[in-house]
Structure formats: C-alpha cells, structure tokens
C-alpha positions as CSV (number, residue, x, y, z in Angstrom):
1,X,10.8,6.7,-7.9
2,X,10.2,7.4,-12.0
3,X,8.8,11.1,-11.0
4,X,7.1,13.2,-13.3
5,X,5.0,15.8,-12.2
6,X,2.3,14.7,-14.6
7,X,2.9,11.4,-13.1
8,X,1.9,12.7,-9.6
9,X,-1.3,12.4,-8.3
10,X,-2.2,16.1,-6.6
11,X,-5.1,15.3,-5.0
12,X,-4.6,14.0,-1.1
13,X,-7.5,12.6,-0.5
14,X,-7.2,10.3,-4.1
15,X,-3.3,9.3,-2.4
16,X,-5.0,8.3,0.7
17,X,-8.2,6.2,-0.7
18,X,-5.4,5.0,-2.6
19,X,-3.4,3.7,0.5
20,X,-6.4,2.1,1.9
21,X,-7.4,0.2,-1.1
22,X,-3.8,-1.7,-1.2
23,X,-3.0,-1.9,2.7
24,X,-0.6,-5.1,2.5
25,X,2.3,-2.8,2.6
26,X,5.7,-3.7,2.6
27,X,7.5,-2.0,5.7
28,X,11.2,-2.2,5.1
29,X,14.0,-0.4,6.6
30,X,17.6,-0.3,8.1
31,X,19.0,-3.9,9.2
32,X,22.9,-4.8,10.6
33,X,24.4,-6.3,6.7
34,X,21.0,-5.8,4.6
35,X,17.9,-4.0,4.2
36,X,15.3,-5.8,6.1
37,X,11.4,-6.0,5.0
38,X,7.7,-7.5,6.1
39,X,4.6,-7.1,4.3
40,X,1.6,-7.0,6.3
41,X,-2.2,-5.3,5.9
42,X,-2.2,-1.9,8.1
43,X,-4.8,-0.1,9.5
44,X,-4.6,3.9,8.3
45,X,-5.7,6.5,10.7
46,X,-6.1,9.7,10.0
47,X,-5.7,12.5,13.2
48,X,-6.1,16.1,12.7
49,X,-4.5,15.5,9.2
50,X,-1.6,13.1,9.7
51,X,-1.6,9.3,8.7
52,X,-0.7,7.0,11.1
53,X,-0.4,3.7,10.0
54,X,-1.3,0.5,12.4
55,X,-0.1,-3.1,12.3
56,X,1.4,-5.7,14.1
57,X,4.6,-8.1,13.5
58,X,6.0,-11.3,14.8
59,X,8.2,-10.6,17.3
60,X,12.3,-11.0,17.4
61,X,12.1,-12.0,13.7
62,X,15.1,-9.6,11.3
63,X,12.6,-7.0,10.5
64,X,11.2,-6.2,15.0
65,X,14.8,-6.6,15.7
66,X,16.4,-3.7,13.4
67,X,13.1,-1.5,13.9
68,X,13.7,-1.5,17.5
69,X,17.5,-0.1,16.7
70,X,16.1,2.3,13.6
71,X,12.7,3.4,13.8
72,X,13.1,4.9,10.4
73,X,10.9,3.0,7.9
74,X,9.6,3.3,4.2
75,X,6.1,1.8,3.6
76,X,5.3,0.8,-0.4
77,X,2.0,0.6,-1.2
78,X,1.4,-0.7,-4.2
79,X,-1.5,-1.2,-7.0
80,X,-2.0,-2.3,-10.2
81,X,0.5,-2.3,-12.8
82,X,1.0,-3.4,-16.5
83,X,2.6,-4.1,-19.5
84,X,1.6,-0.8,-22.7
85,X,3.3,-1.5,-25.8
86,X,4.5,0.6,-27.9
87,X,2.8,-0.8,-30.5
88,X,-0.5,1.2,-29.0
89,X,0.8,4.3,-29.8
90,X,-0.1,6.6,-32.5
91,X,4.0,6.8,-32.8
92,X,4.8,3.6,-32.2
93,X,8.6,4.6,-32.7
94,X,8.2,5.3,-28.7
95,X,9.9,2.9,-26.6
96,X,7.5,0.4,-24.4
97,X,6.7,1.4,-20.9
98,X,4.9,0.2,-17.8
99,X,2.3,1.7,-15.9
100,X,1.7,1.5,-12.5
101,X,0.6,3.1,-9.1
102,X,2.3,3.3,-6.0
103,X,2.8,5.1,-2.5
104,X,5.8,5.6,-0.8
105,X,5.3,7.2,2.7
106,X,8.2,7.1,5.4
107,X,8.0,7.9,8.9
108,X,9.0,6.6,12.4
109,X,7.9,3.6,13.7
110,X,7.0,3.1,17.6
111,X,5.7,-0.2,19.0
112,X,3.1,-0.2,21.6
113,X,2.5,-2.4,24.9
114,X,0.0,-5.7,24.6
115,X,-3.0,-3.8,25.6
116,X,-2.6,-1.7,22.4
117,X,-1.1,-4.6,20.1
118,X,-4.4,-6.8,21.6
119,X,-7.0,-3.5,20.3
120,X,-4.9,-3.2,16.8
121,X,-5.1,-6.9,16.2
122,X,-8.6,-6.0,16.8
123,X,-9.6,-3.1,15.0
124,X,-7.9,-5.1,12.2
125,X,-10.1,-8.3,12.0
126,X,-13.3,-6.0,12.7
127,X,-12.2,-4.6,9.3
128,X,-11.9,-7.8,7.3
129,X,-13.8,-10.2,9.2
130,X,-16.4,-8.4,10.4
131,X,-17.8,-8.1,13.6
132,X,-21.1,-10.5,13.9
133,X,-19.3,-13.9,12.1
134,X,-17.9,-16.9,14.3
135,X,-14.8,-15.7,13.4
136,X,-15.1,-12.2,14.7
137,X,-12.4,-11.6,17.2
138,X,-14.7,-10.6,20.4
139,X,-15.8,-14.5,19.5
140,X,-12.1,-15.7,20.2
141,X,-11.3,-16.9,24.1
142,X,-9.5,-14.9,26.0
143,X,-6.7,-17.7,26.8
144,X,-6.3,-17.4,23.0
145,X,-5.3,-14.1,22.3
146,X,-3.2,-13.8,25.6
147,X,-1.5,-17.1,24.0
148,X,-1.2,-15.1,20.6
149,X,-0.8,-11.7,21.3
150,X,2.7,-12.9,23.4
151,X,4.2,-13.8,19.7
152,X,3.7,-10.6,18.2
153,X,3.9,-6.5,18.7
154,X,1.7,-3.7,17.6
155,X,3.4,-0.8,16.1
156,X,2.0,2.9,15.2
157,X,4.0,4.7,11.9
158,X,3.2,8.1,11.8
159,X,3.6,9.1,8.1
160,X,6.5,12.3,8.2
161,X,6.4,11.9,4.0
162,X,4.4,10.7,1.4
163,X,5.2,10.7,-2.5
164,X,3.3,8.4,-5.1
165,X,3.4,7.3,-8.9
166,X,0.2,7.2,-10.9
167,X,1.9,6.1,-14.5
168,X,-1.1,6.1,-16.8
169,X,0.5,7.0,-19.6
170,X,-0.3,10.7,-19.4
171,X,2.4,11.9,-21.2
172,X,1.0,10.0,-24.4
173,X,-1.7,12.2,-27.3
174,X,-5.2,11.4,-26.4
175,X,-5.6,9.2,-29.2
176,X,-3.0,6.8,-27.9
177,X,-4.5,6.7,-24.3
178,X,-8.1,5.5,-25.5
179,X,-6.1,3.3,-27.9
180,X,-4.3,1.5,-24.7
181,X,-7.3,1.4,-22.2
182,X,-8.7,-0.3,-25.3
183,X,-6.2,-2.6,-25.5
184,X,-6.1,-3.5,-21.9
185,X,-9.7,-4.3,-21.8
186,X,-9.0,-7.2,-24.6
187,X,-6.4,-8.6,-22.2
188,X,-9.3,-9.6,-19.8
189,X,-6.8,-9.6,-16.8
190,X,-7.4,-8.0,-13.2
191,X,-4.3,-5.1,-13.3
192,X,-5.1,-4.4,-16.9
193,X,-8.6,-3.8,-16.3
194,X,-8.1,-1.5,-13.1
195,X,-5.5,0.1,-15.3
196,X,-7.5,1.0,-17.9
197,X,-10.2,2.1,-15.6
198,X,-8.2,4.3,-14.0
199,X,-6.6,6.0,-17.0
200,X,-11.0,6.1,-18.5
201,X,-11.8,8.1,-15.5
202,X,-8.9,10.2,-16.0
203,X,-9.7,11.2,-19.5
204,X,-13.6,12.1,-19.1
C-alpha cells in the first residue's frame, strides 16, 4: 500500500462505515501456481469490537478449493478513485497523482455448515432486497434454496488486521486542495464527485 501517515484514516469507526459502504470485496489468497481471487458483497459484523466479515462462494471453484488448504485471506475494499493533475496545483511542477480510498483487512477464513450458509445468504438479501418485496428471501420455496444452497458455502473472516488509504491529496497547500475538488466537480462523473466530497468535508 502507498502509506503515508497523513494518508491514513485514524478514525475506526470512519474505516468501518467505509467497509460497509463498498462491500463487494475482493477475497483473494494463496492458490497451488497463482494467487487466486473472488469478489463478492459481504456482510460486516461487528462483536465485542472485532469485524467479522460474512459471505458465501460457489463451491469447488479455484478460489473454495485453495481457501480450504490456506485460510489466510486479504479482503480489498475499495472506493472511489481518480485522476488530479498536476496542472491543479499551485506548483504545478509537482508530478500528477491519483487519489483514492481503500481497505485492506486480512484474517482467517472458516466456512460454515448449510444451516449457517442458508441464514448468511439470508441476512444478505434482507439487506439489499428487503424483507416485504416478492423477492424477499422468506418468499423463496424451500425446494429452492435446498436446490441452491447445495452449490455454494458460507464462510465467516474474522478481521486479524486492517490498514487503509484515504489519498485526498492532503499533502497538497490548501489552495491547491479547493482548486482540485473544484476541478472534479466540473468533471460531472460519479468517483470525481465522491472524491471531491470527501476531500470538502475534510477541509471544513
């Protein structure tokens, strides 16, 4: 990770909200020849002050098979990220950069029985779906998810280290930060516009 203590992000609760607001995580980790990886939305759980993450994978795919012979994993979650030229700055001298935010946590992963993997399957359509649409999952038949839940495992990480990057340019003079959150709000995209309301907040 580019780390910078005035590129870390002290505030725990801030690194968690984060991790919540960009669940589809990538989960990667140790495979036979290669490094093996899955993105998937997880589920974070906080208990008496440690995170444990929640998901579920397809089973016997690269990824299940090398987690059940490493449990070791590293979860990225990332957010929002652009382009800041250098041509912002009051020196514009400076080379060009990008800002972004991310989390790194890393942990052990344990998979769970189908009784669990059936209730975190749950717990994580009640989240996006809701729980009073057609679509909620107490709506689907039982024969269903028995059918389903035989094609894929739950899994619990519990979080043993977390680090993150918030790259909003603090490193720059004042006058160059408004001059970029400025900048990004003329480029009328999504990540530009969460960048530059992140790095607005940061300066009042």
């Amino acid at each position: 990770m580019y780390k910078f203590p005035y590129y870390t992000e002290q505030d725990d609760e801030k690194v968690v909200a984060f991790i919540k607001d960009n669940s589809f995580a990538m989960v990667t980790g140790k495979g036979d020849k290669y490094p093996v990886a899955t993105q998937i939305p997880l589920h974070v759980r906080l208990v008496e002050g440690k995170i444990f993450l929640e998901g579920h994978m397809m089973r016997k795919t690269d990824h299940h098979l090398a987690f059940e012979k490493n449990s070791n994993v590293l979860v990225l979650f990332t957010g929002p990220h652009c382009f800041i030229s250098a041509n912002w700055y009051t020196d514009p001298s400076i080379g060009s950069t990008w800002n972004y935010m991310t989390v790194h946590a890393k942990g052990k992963i344990n998979f769970v029985d189908e009784a669990a993997t059936v209730q975190m399957v749950k717990v994580l359509s009640d989240n996006y779906v809701g729980t009073k649409t057609t679509a909620s999952f107490d709506n689907l038949s039982k024969d269903y998810i028995a059918h389903m839940v035989k094609a894929i495992v739950g899994f619990s990480i519990e979080v043993e280290s977390i680090d993150n990057v918030f790259k909003l340019s603090q490193n720059r003079d004042e006058a160059s930060q408004k001059n970029i959150i400025e900048q990004l709000k003329k480029r009328g995209d999504e990540n530009s516009a969460k960048i530059a309301e992140e790095m607005e907040h940061r300066l009042n």
